[in-house]
C-alpha positions as CSV (number, residue, x, y, z in Angstrom):
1,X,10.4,2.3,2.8
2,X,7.0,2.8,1.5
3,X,4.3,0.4,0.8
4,X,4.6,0.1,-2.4
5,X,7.9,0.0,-2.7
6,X,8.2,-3.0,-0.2
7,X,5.8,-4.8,-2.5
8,X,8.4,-5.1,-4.9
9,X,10.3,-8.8,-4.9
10,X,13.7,-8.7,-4.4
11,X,14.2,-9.6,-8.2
12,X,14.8,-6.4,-10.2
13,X,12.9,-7.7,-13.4
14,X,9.4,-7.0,-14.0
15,X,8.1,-10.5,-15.7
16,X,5.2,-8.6,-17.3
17,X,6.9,-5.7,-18.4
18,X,10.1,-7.9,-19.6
19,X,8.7,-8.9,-23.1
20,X,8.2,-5.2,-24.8
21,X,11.2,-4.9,-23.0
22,X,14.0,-7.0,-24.3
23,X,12.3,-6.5,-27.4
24,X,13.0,-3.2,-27.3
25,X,16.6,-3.0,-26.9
26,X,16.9,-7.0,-29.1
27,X,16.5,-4.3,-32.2
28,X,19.4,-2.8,-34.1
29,X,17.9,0.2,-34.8
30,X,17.8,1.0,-30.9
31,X,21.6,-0.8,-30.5
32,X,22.9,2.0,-33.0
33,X,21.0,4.9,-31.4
34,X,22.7,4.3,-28.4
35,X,26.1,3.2,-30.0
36,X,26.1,7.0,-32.5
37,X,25.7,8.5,-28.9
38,X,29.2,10.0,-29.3
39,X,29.6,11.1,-25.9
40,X,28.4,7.8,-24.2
41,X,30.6,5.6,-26.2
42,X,33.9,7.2,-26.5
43,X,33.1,8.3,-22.5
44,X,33.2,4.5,-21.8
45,X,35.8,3.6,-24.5
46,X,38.5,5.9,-22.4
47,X,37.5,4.6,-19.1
48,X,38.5,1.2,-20.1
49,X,41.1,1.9,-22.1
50,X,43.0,4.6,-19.8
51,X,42.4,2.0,-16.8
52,X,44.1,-1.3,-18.6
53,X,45.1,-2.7,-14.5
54,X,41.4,-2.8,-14.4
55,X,41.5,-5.7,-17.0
56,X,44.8,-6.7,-18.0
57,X,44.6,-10.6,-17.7
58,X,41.4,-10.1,-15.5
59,X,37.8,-12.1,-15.7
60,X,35.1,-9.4,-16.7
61,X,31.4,-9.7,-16.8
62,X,29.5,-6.8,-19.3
63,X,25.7,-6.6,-17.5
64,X,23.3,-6.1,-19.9
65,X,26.0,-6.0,-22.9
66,X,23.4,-4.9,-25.8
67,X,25.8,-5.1,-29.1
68,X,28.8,-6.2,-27.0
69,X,30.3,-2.5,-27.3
70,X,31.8,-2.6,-23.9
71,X,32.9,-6.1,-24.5
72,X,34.6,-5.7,-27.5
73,X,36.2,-2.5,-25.7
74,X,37.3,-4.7,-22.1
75,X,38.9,-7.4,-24.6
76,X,40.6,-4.6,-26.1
77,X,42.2,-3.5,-22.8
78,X,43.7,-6.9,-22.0
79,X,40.7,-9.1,-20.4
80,X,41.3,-12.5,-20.7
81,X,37.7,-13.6,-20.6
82,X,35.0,-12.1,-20.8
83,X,31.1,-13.0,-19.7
84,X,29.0,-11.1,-21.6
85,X,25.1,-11.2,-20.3
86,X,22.0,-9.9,-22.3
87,X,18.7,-11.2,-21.9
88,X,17.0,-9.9,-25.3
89,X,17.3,-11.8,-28.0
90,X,20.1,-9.2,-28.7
91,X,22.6,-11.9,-27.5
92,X,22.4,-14.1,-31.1
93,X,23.2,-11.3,-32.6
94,X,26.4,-10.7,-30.3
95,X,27.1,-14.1,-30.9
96,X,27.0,-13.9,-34.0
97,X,29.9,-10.8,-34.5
98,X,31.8,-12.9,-31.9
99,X,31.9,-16.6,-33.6
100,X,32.7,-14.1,-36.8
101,X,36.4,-13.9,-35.5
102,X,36.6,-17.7,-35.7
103,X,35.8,-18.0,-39.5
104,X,38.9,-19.5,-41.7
105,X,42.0,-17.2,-42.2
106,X,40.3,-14.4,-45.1
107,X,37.2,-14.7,-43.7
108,X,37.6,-14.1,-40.0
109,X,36.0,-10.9,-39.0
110,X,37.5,-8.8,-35.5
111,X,39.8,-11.9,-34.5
112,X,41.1,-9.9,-31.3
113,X,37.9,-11.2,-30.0
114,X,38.7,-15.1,-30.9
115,X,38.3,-17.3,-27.4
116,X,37.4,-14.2,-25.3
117,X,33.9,-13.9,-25.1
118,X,31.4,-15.9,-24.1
119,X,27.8,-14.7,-24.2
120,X,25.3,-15.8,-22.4
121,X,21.8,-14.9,-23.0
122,X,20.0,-14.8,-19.5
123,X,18.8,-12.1,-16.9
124,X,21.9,-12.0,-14.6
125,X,19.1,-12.4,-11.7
126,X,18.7,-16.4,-13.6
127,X,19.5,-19.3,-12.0
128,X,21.2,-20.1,-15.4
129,X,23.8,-18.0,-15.0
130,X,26.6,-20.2,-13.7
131,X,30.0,-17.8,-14.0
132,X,33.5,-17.7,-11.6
133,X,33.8,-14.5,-9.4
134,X,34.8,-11.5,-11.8
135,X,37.3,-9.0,-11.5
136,X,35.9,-6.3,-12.9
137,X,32.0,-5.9,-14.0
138,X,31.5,-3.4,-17.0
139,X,27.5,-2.0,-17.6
140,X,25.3,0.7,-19.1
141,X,22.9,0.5,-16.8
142,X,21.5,3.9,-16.7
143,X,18.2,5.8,-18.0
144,X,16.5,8.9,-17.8
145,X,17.2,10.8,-14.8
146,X,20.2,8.0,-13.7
147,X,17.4,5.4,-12.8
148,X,14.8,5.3,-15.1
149,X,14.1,1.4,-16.4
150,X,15.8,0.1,-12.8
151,X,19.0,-1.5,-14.1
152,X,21.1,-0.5,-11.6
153,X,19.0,-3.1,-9.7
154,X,20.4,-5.8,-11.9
155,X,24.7,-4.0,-12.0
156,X,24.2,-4.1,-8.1
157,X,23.1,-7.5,-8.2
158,X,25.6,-8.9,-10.1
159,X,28.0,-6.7,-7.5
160,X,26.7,-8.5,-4.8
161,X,27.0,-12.0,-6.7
162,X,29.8,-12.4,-9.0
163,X,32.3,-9.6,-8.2
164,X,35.5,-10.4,-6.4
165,X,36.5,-8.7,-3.4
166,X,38.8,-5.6,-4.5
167,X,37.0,-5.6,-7.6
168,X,35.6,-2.7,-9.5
169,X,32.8,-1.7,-11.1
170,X,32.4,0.6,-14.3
171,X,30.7,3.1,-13.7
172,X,31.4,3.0,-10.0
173,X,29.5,6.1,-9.1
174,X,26.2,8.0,-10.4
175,X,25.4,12.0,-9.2
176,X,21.5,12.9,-10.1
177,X,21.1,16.7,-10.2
178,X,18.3,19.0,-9.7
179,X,17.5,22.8,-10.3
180,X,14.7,24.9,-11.0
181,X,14.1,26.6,-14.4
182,X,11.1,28.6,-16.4
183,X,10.1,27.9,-19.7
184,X,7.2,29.9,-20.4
185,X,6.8,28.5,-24.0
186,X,7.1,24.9,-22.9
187,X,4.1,26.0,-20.5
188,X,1.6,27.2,-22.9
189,X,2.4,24.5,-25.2
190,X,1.2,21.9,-22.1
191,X,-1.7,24.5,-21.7
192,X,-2.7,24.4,-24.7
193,X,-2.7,20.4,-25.5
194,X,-5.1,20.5,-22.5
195,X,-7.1,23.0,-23.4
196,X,-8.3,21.0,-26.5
197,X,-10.5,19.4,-23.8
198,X,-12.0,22.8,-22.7
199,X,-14.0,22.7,-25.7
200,X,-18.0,22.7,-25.9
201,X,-19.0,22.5,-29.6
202,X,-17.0,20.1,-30.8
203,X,-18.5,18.1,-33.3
204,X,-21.7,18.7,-31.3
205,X,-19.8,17.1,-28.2
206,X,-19.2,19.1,-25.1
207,X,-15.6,17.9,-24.0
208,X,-15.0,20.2,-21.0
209,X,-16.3,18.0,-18.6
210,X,-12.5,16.2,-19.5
211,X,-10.5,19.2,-19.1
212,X,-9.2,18.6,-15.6
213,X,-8.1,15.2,-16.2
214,X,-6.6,16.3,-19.8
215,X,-4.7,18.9,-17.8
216,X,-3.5,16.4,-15.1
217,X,-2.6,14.0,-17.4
218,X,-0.2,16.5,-19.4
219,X,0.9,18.2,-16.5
220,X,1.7,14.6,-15.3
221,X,4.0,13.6,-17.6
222,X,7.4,14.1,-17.4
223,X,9.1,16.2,-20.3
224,X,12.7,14.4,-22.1
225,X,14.6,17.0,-23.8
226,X,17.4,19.6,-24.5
227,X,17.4,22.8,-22.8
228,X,18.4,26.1,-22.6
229,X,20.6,26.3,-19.9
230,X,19.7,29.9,-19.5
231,X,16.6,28.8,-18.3
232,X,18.1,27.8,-14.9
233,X,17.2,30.2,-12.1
234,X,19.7,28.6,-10.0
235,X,22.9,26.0,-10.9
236,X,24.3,23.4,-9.3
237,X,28.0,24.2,-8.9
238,X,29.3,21.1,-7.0
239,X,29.5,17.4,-6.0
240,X,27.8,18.0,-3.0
241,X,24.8,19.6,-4.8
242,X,24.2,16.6,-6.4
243,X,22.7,13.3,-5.2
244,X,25.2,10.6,-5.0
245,X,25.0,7.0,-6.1
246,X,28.0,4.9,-4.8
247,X,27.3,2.1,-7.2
248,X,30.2,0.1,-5.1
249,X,27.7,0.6,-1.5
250,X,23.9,1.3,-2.1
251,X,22.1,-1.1,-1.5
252,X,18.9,-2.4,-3.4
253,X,16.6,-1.6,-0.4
254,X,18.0,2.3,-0.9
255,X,17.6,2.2,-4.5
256,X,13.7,1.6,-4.2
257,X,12.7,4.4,-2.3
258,X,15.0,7.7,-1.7
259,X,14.5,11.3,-1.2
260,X,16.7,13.8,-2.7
261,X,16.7,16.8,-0.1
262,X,16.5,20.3,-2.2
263,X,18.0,23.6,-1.5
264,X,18.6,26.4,-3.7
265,X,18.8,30.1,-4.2
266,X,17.0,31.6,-6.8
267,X,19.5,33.6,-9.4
268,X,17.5,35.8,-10.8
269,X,13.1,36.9,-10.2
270,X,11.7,34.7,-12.2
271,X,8.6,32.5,-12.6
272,X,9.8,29.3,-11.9
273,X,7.8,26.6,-14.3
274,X,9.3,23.3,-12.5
275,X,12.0,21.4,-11.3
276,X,15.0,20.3,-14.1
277,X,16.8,16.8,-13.7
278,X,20.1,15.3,-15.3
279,X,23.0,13.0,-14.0
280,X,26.9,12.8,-14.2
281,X,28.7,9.3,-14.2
282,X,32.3,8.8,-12.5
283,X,34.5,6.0,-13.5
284,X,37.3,5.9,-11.2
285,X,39.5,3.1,-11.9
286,X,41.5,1.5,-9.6
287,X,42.2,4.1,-6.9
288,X,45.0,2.6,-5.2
289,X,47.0,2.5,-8.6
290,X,49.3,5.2,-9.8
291,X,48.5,5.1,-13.3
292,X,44.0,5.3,-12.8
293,X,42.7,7.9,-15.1
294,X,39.3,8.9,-13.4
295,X,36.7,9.8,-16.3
296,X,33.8,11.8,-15.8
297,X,30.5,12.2,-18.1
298,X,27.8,14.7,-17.8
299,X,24.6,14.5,-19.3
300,X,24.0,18.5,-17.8
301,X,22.1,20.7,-20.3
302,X,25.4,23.1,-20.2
303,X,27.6,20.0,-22.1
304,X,27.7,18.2,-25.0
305,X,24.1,16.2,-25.7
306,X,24.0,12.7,-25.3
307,X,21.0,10.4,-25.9
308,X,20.0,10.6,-22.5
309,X,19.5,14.5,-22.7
310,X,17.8,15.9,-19.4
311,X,14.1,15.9,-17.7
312,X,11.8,18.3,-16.7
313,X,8.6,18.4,-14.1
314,X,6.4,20.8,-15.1
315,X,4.4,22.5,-12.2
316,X,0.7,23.0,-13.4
317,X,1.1,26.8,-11.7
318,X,3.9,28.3,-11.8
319,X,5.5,29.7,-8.6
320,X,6.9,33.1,-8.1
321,X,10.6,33.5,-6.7
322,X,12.7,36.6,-6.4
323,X,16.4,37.0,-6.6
324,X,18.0,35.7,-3.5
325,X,15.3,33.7,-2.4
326,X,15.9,29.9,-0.7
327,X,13.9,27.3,-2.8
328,X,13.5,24.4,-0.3
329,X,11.7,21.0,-1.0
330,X,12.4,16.9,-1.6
331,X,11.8,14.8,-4.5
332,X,10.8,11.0,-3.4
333,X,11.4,8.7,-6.0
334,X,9.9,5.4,-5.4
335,X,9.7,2.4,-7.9
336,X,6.7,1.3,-9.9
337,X,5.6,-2.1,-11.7
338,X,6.6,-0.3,-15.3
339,X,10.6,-0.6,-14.6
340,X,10.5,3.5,-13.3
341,X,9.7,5.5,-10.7
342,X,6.9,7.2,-8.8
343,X,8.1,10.6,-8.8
344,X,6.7,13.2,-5.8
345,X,8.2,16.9,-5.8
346,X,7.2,19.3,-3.0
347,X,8.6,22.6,-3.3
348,X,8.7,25.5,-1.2
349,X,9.9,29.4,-1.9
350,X,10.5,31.5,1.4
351,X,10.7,30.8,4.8
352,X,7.4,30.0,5.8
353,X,5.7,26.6,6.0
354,X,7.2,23.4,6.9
355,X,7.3,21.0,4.4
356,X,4.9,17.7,4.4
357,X,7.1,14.4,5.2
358,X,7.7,13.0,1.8
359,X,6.6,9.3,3.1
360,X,3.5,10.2,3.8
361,X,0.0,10.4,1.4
362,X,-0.6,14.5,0.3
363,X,-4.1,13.8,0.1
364,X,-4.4,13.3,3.9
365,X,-2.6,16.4,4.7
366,X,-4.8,18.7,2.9
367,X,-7.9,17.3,4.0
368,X,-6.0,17.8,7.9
369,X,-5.0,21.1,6.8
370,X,-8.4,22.1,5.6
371,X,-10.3,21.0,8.3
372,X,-7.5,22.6,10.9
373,X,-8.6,26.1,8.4
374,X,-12.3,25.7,9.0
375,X,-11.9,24.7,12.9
376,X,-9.7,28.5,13.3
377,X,-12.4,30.3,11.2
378,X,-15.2,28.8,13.7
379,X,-12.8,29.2,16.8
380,X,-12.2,32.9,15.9
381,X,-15.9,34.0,15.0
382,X,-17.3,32.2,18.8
383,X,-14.5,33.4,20.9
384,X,-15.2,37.6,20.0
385,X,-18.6,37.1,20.5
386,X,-17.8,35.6,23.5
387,X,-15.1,37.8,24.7
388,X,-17.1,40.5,23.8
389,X,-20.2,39.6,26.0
390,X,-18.1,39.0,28.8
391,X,-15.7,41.9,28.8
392,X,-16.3,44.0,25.9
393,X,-13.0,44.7,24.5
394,X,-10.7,42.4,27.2
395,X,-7.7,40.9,26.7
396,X,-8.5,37.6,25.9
397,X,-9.8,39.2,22.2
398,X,-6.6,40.6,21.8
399,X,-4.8,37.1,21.6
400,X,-7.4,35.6,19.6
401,X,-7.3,38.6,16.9
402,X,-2.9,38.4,17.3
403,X,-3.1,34.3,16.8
404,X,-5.5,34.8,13.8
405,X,-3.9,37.0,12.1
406,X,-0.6,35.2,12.4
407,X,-2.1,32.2,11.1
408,X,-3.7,34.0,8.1
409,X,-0.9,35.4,7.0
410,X,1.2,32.1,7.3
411,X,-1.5,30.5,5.5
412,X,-1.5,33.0,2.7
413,X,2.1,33.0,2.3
414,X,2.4,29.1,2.2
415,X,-0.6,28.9,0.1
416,X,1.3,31.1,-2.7
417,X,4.6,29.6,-2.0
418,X,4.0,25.3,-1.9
419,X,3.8,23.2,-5.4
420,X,3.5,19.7,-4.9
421,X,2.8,16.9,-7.8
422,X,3.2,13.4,-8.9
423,X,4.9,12.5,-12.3
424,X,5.5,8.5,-13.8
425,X,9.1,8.6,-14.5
426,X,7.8,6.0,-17.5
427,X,5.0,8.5,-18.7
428,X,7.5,10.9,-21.1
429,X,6.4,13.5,-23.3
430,X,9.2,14.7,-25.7
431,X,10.2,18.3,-26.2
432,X,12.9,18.7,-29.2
433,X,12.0,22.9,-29.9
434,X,15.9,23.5,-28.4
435,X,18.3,23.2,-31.2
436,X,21.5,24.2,-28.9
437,X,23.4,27.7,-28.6
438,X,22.2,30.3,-31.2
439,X,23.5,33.7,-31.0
440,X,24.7,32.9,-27.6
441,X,25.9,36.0,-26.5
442,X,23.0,38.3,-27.7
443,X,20.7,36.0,-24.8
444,X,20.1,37.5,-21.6
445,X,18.2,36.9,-18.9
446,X,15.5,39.2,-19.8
447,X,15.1,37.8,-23.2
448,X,13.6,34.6,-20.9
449,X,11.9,36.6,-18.8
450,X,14.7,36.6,-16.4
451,X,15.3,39.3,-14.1
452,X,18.6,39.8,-12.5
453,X,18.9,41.7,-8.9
454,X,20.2,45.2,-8.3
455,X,23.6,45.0,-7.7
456,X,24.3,48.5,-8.1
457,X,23.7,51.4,-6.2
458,X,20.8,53.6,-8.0
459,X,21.1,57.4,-8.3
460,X,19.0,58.2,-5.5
461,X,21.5,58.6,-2.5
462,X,23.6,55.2,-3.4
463,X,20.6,53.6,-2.2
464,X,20.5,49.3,-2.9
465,X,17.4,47.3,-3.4
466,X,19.1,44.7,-3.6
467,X,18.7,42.4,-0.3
C-alpha cells in the first residue's frame, strides 16, 4: 500500500469533507435525480423482489438509505424489520414518510410500512449505532467509476459488523471496466479551454506564462459523460476483462490502493485520445436456493444510460495505435482526503518498453531515465575516440555502435509509444455533446476517424496487408 493511502484511518468518513457532503445528498432535489434513474431503481426493485428468501421474515439493514427507496422495497419483499441508516439530515425526512403510515385510518399514508422501519440517523461507522446481527444488508453505495465518494468503505463495514454469517449482501459483486477510445472533438474542445491561457494581449495582460498549468489542469480532470460507443478502439467482451469487486471478500485494506492490470488489442488504426471507464453491478441472491434470480446492471456506454453514465481520461497527446496492436498498461487507483481517488494510468502501445511499477513516484523515473540517456550519449562519444586511437576500426567499436543503436531505437519507440498521467477522481468536468444513437447505421468507423484493417486480399497477386 502506498503512503498515502496508509495515512488514511481505518474510518471511511472524511470529517472535513462530511458536511458539504451529507448536505448534498440531505436535498430532495438530489434524492429524485437519483430515484428518476430508471435503470438504477427498477435494477434494484427486481433484485429484491425476484429474491423474496433473501428477506422473507429476515432483519435487513439499508446503508446509507437516502429516501428509504430500498427500504420501502425490502419491506415489500417480506422483511420483518428493517434498520434503515443515513447520516444526512435526509433521515427526518425518511422518518417522516415512515411515521406517515401510522396516521389514523383515512389519513395513513403507505401503511405496508407500519412497525417495520426504524431509521436511524448516524454514520454506520458511529458508536451510536446499536443494531442485532442482520440478515441481509441492502446499499447504493456506488459512484463514478464503482468507487468514486468511497462508500463501499462504509457497505463493507457494516459487512464486517452487523451481517450474519450466511448472509447476503445487495449488490454482492462490482466489475469496473476499461477500454481505450478517441474523441477527437472532445480533444480540441480541452485544447481549446487551455488555450484561453495562451493569450498575450488580453486586456493588456500577457496570460501565457499560465498556459502549461491551464493545460494540466484541464487535461487533469477527469471527463463524466455519455459516449459514443463507436468510439472504442477495443471492447471488453467478458467478465474476466473486467476488474472484480467481491463486495462479500475485499477487504478495506484492498479497497484503498489497487491496480487494475490492462491489456487490449487495438480494433481498428486509430488515434487513441485516452482511457474510457464504467462498471457493471451483480446481485446474486441466495445461491444455494433454487428459486435466486441473479440481476445484472451495466452502466456500459453500449446500454441504457443511467445517472452514473461513464468516465473518460483524457491523454494530453494522443498516442498512435494500429489495428492489431496490444495496448498494455495499469491504472493505480489510490484514495484521497476528498472521498475519491488518486487516479495514475500508464499506457503502453507495442512491444517495447517495460512499464514503470505503478507504486512507485513517475517523477523519479524520468529523472533515472534521463540521466541513464545522457550517461549512453557520453559513454558512446569517449569509447570511438578511444577505440579509434587504439585500433582504428577494432572490434570493440563495433559493439559500442550495435548497443547504441539498439538503445536508440528502443528509446525512440518507447518515447512515441508511453502516456502516463494523474487525474482526481473528484476533479470532474462534464461532457453532455452525445445525445445517444442517431442514424446508427449510416456511422462507420471512418466517419470517427476509425480505420479498420485489411481483411481482404487486394488485387495485386491476393496479397494481405493485414498482419
Amino acid at each position: 500500500m502506498s503512503s498515502d493511502a496508509s495515512a488514511v484511518v481505518d474510518n471511511p468518513s472524511n470529517e472535513a469533507k462530511d458536511p458539504a457532503y451529507f448536505g448534498y445528498y440531505a436535498m430532495l432535489q438530489h434524492q429524485q435525480n437519483m430515484l428518476q434513474d430508471a435503470v438504477r431503481t427498477s435494477t434494484y426493485r427486481s433484485a429484491i423482489l425476484l429474491n423474496t428468501d433473501c428477506f422473507e421474515n429476515k432483519l435487513v439493514m439499508d446503508v446509507g438509505a437516502g429516501s428509504g427507496i430500498l427500504s420501502y422495497f425490502a419491506v415489500r419483499a417480506g422483511a420483518k424489520k428493517v434498520y434503515a441508516i443515513e447520516a444526512s439530515d435526509m433521515a427526518q425526512k425518511m422518518k417522516k414518510l415512515v411515521q406517515a403510515a401510522s396516521l389514523p385510518p383515512g389519513q395513513a399514508r403507505n401503511e405496508f410500512l407500519k412497525d417495520r422501519i426504524e431509521v436511524i440517523q448516524a454514520k454506520i461507522e458511529d458508536a451510536s449505532v446499536d443494531v442485532p446481527k442482520v440478515d441481509t444488508i441492502i446499499s447504493e453505495p456506488i459512484g463514478v467509476l464503482l468507487v468514486h465518494e468511497r462508500m463501499i468503505e462504509s457497505f463493507i463495514y457494516a459487512r464486517d459488523k452487523f451481517l450474519k454469517p450466511g448472509g447476503h449482501l445487495f449488490p454482492n459483486k462490482g466489475t469496473m471496466y476499461l477500454a481505450p477510445f478517441t474523441d477527437a472533438l472532445l480533444f480540441t474542445e480541452t485544447m481549446g479551454k487551455a488555450r484561453f491561457w495562451e493569450q498575450t494581449t488580453f486586456h493588456g495582460v500577457d496570460l501565457s506564462p499560465l498556459y502549461p498549468d491551464a493545460k494540466a489542469e484541464m487535461f487533469g480532470m477527469p471527463v463524466v459523460g455519455h459516449f459514443d460507443p463507436k468510439s472504442l478502439l477495443a471492447t471488453p467482451i467478458s467478465d474476466s476483462d473486467g476488474y472484480e469487486l467481491d463486495f462479500m471478500t475485499v477487504t478495506m485494506k484492498a479497497l484503498r490502493d489497487f491496480v487494475v492490470p490492462i491489456s487490449w488489442k487495438a480494433q481498428y488504426t486509430a488515434l487513441m485520445h485516452g482511457v474510457a471507464g464504467w462498471f457493471d453491478l451483480t446481485f446474486s441472491g441466495n445461491t444455494e436456493s433454487e428459486t435466486s434470480q441473479p440481476i445484472e446492471m451495466s452502466t456500459s456506454p453500449s446500454s441504457e444510460k443511467t445517472h452514473w453514465q461513464q468516465v473518460r481520461f483524457l491523454f494530453r497527446e494522443p498516442l498512435a495505435v494500429n489495428a492489431g496492436q496490444q495496448i498494455r498498461g495499469w491504472m493505480h487507483c489510490v484514495v484521497n482526503d476528498m472521498r475519491s481517488y488518486t487516479v495514475d494510468i500508464e499506457i503502453i502501445a507495442g512491444p517495447h518498453g517495460e512499464l514503470s511499477d505503478p507504486s512507485q513516484p513517475f517523477e523519479p523515473l524520468l529523472k533515472e531515465q534521463a540521466q541513464k540517456s545522457q550517461s549512453r550519449t557520453t559513454q558512446k562519444v569517449s569509447g570511438v575516440v578511444e577505440t579509434v586511437g587504439v585500433d582504428g576500426v577494432g572490434v570493440g567499436e563495433e559493439v559500442i555502435v550495435e548497443v547504441e543503436e539498439e538503445n536508440e531505437e528502443g528509446e525512440d519507440e518507447l518515447r512515441f509509444t508511453r502516456r502516463r498521467g494523474r487525474w482526481e477522481l473528484h476533479e470532474q468536468s462534464y461532457n453532455y455533446s452525445y445525445t445517444g444513437p442517431q442514424n446508427d447505421l449510416l456511422t462507420k468507423p471512418e466517419h470517427l476517424c476509425m480505420y479498420e484493417p485489411e481483411s481482404v486480399d487486394d488485387a495485386y497477386g491476393g496479397i494481405s496487408y493485414t498482419c
